[in-house]
N, C-alpha and C positions, 0 to 999 in steps of 0.2 A: 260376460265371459268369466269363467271360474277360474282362478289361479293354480295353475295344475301341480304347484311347488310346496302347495297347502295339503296336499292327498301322501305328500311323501313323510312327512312328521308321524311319530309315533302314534298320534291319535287321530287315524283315517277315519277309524269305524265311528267315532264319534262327528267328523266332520261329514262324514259321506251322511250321516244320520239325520245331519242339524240340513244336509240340501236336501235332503227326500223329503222332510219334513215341510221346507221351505216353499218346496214346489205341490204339494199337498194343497197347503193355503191359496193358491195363485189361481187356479179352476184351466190349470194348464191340459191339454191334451194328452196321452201317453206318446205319440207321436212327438210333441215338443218337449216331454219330460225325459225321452233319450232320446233326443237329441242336445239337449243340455249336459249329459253324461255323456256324448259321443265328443261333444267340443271340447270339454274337461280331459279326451285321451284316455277317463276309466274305461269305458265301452267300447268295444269294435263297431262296426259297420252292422255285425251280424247280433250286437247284444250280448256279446260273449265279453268279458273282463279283459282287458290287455295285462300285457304281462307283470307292471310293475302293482298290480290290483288283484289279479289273480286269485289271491288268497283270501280278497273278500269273497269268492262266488260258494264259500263256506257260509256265508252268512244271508247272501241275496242273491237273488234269481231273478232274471228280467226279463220276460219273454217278449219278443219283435211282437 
């Protein structure tokens, strides 16, 4: 489980960087890859950024 108190720190875009990154290496599914962003509260249900994330969907785009 990702500590979702870690995404609110000044440096998201680097931390959200270092899990995409992390979950690259792992030979994870895209199906388990957001779902690891859905438990973390970045991602809705629908793949859409929640609110306090929002401002990354400037920088990534996740399609379901």
């Amino acid at each position: 489980m990702v500590d979702q108190t870690l995404f609110s720190k000044p440096d998201q875009k680097e931390l959200l960087l270092a899990l995409v990154e992390k979950n690259k290496h792992e030979k994870r599914t895209r199906r388990e890859e957001l779902a690891t962003f859905q438990a973390a509260g970045i991602l809705d249900e629908y793949g859409e950024f929640t609110e306090p994330y929002s401002h990354l969907a400037m920088i990534f785009k996740f399609k379901m």
